[in-house]
N, C-alpha and C positions, 0 to 999 in steps of 0.2 A: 297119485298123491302129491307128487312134488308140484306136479302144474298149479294144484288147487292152495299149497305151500307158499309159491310165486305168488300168486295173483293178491293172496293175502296179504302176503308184505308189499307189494306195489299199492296197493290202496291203505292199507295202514299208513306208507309213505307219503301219498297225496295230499291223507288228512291230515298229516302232524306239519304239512311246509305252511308258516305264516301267511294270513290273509288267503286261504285260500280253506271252503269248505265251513265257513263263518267261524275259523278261528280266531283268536285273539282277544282281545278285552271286547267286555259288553257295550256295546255305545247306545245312547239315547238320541233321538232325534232333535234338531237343532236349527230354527231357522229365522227368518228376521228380517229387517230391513232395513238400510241404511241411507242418509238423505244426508244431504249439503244443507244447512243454515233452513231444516225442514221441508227440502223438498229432495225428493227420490234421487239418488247418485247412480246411474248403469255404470259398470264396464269398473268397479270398483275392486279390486282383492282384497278376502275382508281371509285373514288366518288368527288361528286361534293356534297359541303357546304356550303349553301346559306348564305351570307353575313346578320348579323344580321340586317343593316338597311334596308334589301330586305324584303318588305311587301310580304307576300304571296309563299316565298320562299319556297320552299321543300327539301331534300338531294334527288340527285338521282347514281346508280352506274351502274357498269358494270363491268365485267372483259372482257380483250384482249383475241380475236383466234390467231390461227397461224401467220397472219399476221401485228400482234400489233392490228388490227380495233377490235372497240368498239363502241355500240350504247347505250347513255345514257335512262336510268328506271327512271320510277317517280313512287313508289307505282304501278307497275305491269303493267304500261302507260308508251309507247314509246316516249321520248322527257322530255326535262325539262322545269321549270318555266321561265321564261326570267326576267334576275336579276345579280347582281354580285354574283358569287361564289368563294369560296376557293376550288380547284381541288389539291387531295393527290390520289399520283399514287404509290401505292408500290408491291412489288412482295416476299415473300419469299424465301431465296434458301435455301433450306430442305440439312439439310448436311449430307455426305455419309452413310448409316447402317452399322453398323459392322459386321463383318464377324468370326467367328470362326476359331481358329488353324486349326482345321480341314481342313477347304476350304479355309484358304489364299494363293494355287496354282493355285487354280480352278478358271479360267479365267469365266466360264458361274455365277458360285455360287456370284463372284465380282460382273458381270454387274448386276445381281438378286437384290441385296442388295446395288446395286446404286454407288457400291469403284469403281475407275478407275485400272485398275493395274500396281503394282509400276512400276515406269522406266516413265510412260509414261507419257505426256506432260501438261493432266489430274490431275494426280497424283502429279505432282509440282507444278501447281496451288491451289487442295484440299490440300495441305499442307502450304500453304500462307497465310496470315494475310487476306484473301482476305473476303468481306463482308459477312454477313449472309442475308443482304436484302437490295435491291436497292429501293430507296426513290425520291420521287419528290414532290418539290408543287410550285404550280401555281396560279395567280388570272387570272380570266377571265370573262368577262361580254360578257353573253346572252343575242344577239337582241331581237327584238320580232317576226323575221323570223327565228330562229335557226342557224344551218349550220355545220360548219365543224369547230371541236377544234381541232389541232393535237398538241400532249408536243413529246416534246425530255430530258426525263432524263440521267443527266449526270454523269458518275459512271464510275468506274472500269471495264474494261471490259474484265474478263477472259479468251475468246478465243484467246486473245494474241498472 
């Protein structure tokens, strides 16, 4: 009787630890797309910050694929809380590696280390005031059926 005692309270204990056993608040699914000046942004971190009068709120993120699309995480659970949120979309652009006297001819050793090489169209843009990171925010309130967020940040757009 006590073994069967044990084993009760070890799994009663599994299920009450957060996030674990699909506890916690209900989340609804959440997903979207986000573009630069309307065209698709990858490699973006789009997080959603629940509104502090949102009872029960969570932060949930994601970053953008290839195609700008992203599907909002709540603690390892697909979908967020339904609530107002603050949505900050930012992306870093990691600026060129330096190259060595040695290899500033060497067209392969440039693309390696990320330089564009001089002359080119690339190269007048990496030489411009141009940002180091594209930012956006957003408010946006979550039904209690989810659905579909898509942002459009609006920036500089150096393929010019």
């Amino acid at each position: 009787m006590k073994f069967v005692a044990g084993v009760a309270t070890a799994l009663l204990s599994v299920a009450l630890i957060p996030g674990c056993g699909g506890g916690g608040p209900s989340v609804v699914p959440v997903t979207g797309t986000v573009t630069l000046n309307g065209k698709p942004l990858e490699g973006a971190q789009v997080v959603f910050t629940p509104d502090p009068g949102s009872k029960g709120g969570l932060p949930g993120t994601d970053v953008t694929g290839p195609q700008g699309n992203y599907k909002a995480m709540t603690n390892g659970r697909s979908g967020l809380v339904p609530g107002k949120y603050k949505v900050y979309v930012t992306k870093s652009l990691v600026p060129a590696g330096k190259v060595g006297d040695d290899f500033k001819d060497d067209p392969y050793m440039l693309q390696l280390a990320g330089k564009p090489p001089e002359g080119s169209r690339q190269a007048a843009a990496a030489k411009s005031d141009a940002p180091t990171e594209i930012k956006g925010e957003f408010d946006r309130d979550i039904p209690a059926g989810g659905g579909v967020q898509d942002f459009d940040v609006k920036g500089a757009d150096k393929a010019g």
